[in-house]
C-alpha positions in Angstrom: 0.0 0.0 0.0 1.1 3.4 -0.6 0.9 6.2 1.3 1.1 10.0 0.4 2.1 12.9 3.2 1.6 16.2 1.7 2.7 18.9 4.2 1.3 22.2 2.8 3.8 24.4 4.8 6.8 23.3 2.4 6.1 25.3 -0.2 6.4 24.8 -3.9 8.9 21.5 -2.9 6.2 19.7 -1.0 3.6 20.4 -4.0 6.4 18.7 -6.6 6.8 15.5 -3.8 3.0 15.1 -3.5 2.2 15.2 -7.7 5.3 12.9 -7.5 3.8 10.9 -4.8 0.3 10.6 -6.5 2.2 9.9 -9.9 3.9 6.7 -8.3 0.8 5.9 -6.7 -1.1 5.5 -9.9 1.6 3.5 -11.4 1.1 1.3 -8.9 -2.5 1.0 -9.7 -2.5 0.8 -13.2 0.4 -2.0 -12.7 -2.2 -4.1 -10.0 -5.4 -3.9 -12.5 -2.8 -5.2 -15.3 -1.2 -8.0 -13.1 -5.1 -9.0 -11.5 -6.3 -9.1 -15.8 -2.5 -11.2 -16.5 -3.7 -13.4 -13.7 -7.5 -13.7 -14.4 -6.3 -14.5 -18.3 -3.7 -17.4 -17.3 -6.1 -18.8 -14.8 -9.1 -19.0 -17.4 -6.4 -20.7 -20.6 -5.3 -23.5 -17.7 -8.6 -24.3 -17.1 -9.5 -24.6 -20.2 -6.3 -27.6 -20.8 -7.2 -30.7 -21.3 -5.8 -33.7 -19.5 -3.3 -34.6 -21.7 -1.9 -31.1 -22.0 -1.7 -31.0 -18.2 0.1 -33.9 -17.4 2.7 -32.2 -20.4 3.4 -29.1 -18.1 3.3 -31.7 -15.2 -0.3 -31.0 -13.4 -2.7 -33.4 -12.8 -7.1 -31.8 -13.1 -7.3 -31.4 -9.4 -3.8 -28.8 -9.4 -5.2 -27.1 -12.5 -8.6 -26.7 -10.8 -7.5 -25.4 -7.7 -5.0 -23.0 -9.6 -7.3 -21.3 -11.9 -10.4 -21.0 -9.2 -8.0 -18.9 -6.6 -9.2 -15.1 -6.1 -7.1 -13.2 -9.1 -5.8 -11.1 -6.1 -3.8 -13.8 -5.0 -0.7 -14.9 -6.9 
């Protein structure tokens, strides 16, 4: 989690650090919504393998189910 301190007595300094702060915080949120859609994306493909393409990468049904149902929070 990020957090942002702005202290308003600093002057024109402590207005650059918050618009930097607020700058890395949304990179940070646009990089979580793109690793959660990575995630959601891989989880859906492995679920849709079939048997024999499992047991090639070395999974058997029941590791590929339990992969692709976890929360696409969770890595």
């Amino acid at each position: 989690m990020v957090a942002i301190h702005w202290d308003a007595t600093r002057g024109r300094s402590g207005q650059r650090h918050a618009v930097l702060a607020l700058g890395d915080a949304w990179d940070h949120v646009v990089a979580s919504l793109g690793a959660w859609r990575r995630r959601t994306r891989e989880r859906a493909e492995l679920a849709a393998l079939d048997d024999r393409m499992l047991k090639d990468i070395g999974l058997t049904r029941a590791d590929a189910e339990f992969l692709s149902n976890k929360p696409f929070w969770r890595e």
